[in-house]
Every structure is written in C-alpha cells, then in structure tokens.
VMD Tcl script that draws the C-alpha trace (Angstrom):
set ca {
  {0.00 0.00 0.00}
  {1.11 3.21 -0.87}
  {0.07 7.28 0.04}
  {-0.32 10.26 -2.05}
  {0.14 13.54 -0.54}
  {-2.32 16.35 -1.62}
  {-2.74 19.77 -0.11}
  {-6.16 17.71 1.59}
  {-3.93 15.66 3.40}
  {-1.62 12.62 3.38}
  {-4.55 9.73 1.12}
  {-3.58 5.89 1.22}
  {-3.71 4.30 -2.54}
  {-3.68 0.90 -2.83}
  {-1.39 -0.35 -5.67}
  {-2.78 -2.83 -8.17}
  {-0.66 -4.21 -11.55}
  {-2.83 -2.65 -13.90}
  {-0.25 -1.17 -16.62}
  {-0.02 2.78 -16.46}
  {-2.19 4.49 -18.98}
  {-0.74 5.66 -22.38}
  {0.41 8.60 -22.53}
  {-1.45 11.32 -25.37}
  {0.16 11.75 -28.74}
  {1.71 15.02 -29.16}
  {2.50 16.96 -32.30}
  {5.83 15.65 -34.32}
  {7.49 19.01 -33.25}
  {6.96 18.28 -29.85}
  {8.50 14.71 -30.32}
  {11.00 16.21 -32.27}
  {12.22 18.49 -29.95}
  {11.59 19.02 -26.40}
  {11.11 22.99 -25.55}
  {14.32 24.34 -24.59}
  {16.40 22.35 -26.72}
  {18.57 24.29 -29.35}
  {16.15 23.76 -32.10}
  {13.63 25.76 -30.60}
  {15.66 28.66 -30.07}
  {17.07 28.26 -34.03}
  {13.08 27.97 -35.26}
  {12.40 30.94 -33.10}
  {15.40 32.97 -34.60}
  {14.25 31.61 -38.48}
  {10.91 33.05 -37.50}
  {11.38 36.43 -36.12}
  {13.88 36.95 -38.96}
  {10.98 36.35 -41.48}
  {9.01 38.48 -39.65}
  {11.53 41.11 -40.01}
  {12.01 40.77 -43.93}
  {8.47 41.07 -44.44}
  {8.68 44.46 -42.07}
  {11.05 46.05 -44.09}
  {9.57 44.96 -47.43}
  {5.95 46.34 -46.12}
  {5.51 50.38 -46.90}
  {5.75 52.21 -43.69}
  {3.03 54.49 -44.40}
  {0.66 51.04 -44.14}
  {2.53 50.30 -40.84}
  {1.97 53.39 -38.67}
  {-1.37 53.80 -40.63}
  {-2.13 50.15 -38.70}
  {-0.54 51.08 -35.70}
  {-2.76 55.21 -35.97}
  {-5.96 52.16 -36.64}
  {-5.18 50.23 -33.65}
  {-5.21 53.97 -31.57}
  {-8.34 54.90 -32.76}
  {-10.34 51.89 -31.87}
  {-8.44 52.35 -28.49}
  {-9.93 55.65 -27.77}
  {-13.25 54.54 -28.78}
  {-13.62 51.62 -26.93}
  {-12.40 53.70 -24.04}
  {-15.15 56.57 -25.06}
  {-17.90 53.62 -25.47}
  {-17.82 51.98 -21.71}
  {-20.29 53.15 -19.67}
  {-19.16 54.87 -18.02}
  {-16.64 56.45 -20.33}
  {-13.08 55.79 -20.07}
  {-11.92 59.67 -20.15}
  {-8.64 59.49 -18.58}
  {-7.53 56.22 -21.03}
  {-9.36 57.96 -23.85}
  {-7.58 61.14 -24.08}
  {-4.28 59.06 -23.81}
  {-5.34 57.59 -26.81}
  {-6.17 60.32 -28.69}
  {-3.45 62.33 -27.69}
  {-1.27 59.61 -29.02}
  {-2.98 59.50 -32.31}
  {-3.07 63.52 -32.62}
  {0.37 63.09 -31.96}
  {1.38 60.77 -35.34}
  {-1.27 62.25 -37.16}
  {-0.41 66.01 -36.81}
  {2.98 65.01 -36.68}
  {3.19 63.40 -40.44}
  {0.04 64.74 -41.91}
  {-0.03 63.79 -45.88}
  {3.08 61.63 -45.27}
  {0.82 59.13 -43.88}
  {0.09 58.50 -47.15}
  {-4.06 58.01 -49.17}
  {-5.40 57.86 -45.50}
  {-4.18 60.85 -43.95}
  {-7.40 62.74 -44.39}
  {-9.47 59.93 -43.01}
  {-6.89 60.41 -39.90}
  {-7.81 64.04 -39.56}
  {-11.28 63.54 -39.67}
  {-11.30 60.33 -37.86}
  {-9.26 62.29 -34.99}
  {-11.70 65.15 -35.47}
  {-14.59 62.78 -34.58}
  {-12.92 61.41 -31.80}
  {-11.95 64.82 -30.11}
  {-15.66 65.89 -30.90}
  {-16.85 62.77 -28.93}
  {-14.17 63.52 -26.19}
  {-15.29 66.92 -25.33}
  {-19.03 66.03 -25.31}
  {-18.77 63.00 -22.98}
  {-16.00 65.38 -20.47}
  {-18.76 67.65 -20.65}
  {-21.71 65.50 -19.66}
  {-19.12 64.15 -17.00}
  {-18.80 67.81 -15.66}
  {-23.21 67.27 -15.18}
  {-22.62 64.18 -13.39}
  {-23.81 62.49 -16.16}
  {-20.79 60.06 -17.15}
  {-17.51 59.66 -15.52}
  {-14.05 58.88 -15.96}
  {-11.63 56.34 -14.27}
  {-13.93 56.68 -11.05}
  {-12.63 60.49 -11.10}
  {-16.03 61.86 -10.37}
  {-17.90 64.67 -12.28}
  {-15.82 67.45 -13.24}
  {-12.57 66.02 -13.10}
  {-10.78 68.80 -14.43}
  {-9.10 67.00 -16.90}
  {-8.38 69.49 -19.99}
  {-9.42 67.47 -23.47}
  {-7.23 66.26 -25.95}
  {-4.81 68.43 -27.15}
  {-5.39 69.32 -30.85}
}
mol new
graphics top color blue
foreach p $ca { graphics top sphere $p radius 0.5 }
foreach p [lrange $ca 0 end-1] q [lrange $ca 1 end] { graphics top cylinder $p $q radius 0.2 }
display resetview
C-alpha cells in the first residue's frame, strides 16, 4: 500500500498491476524536440527573422497607418464603456493627434481619413468630459468634473 500527498492531506492508494495508462500523442514538433532544446531557439530565430524581412519589405506608411488604426479603436472603446473611459481615452487620442499632426499627408491616401477620424474622436471627447462635468458620465472613477483638460489638438 502506498500514500499520495495532496494539499487535503496525506490519502492511502492501494497499488494494483494494472499497466499505467498511455500517454497522449503530441505533435511531431513536440516529439522532435523538447522545448528548450537548441532547435527551438534556431526555429524561433528563423521566424522572427521572417518576420523582419516582411517588415522592411511592407511600406511604412501602411505600418503606422495600422498602428494610428489600432489607436483609434483604443480611444473609442475607451469613449464607449459606460461609463466612459476619459482618462484612457484622451491618452489615446493624444497619441494618435500626436502621429497624425505630426506626419500629416506623409501618412500617405489615408491621412485625411486620420484628420477627420481624430476630429470625430476629439468631438466625442469633449461632449462626454462635458456631460461628466453634469454628473452624467464619468471617468476612471474620477467623479464629475474632473478637471481633466481634453485632448490636445
């Protein structure tokens, strides 16, 4: 008779010759090569180097155009919780007026959806900071009237 410890308590399991059960099938990397093992670190490096060619081969107007994208569904999703996000909002938007007035028609055909886009979002910003200042909506559990200025811009 054996025991097996669990944080329960010390349980007494009686031993029979059943065969232990198979172990599951894993994926022919895994079998291949165990995580850690020099392989892994070589398949990692192969990878992130691919990653980097296609990088450099992409235009880098379309990559801060996904990155100015990925800002203003930030400050939107920030504007749309009830209540509204203010303080991680203007963050947001500040960041995006930032790259945006920054680089202007260097960002390329969607520059002008950027201005407007940031427009909108600025728009929506001061409305919502308003209401917040009636007690209607809040930021960050600031209160009404928090006194935050809005975006820059």
């Amino acid at each position: 008779m054996s025991s097996l410890w669990t944080p329960e308590g010390e349980h007494r399991v009686e031993r029979d010759d059943a065969p232990p059960p198979a172990a599951p099938a894993e994926s022919p990397r895994a079998e291949a090569e165990p995580p850690g093992e020099p392989g892994d670190e070589e398949a990692l490096r192969a990878e992130f180097a691919e990653l980097e060619r296609q990088l450099l081969e992409a235009p880098v107007e379309e990559v801060i155009a996904n990155h100015c994208y990925g800002l203003f569904q930030l400050a939107a999703l920030h504007l749309g919780q009830q209540p509204p996000n203010l303080d991680k909002a203007r963050l947001a938007i500040d960041a995006l007026g930032g790259v945006v007035d920054a680089l202007g028609a260097r960002l390329g055909e969607q520059s002008q959806s950027f201005v407007d886009g940031l427009a909108q979002l600025r728009l929506a910003y001061v409305q919502l900071h308003g209401a917040a200042g009636n007690g209607a909506a809040g930021g960050d559990g600031a209160g009404a009237g928090d006194g935050a200025p809005p975006p820059e811009g």
